[in-house]
N, C-alpha and C positions, 0 to 999 in steps of 0.2 A: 569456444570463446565465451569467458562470463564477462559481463560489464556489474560491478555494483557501485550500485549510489544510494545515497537512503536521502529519505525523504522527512519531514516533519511536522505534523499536523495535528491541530489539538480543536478540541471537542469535546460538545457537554457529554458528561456519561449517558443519558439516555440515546442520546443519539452518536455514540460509539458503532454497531453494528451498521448502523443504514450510511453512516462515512467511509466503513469499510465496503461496505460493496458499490458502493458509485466510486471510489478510488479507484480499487480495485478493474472497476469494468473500464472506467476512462483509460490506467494507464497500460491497460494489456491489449485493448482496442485502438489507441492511438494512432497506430498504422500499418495499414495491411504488409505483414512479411509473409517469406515463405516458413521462417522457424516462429514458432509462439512465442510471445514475451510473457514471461512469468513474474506476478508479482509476489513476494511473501510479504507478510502485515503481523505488525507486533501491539500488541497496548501494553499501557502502563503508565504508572503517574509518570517514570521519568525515562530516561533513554536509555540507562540500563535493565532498568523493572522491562521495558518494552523487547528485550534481547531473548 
């Protein structure tokens, strides 16, 4: 089973990397399953650059 949703968050460029990884931990940590939740993470100025 896949579920996707995307999400969208914007950030000064210096602090691009350190957004990524507290997202990233928050939404794959969110809650204990028995399968992992995987998140993938794009940048870019816009929603396709970000693809």
């Amino acid at each position: 089973l896949q579920v996707h949703d995307e999400l969208v968050f914007e950030s000064p460029v210096e602090e691009v990397e350190l957004a990524i990884n507290i997202i990233k931990m928050e939404m794959e940590n969110a809650i204990e399953t028995q399968v992992p939740l995987l998140v993938e993470v794009g940048v870019g100025d816009n929603w396709l650059e970000a693809h």
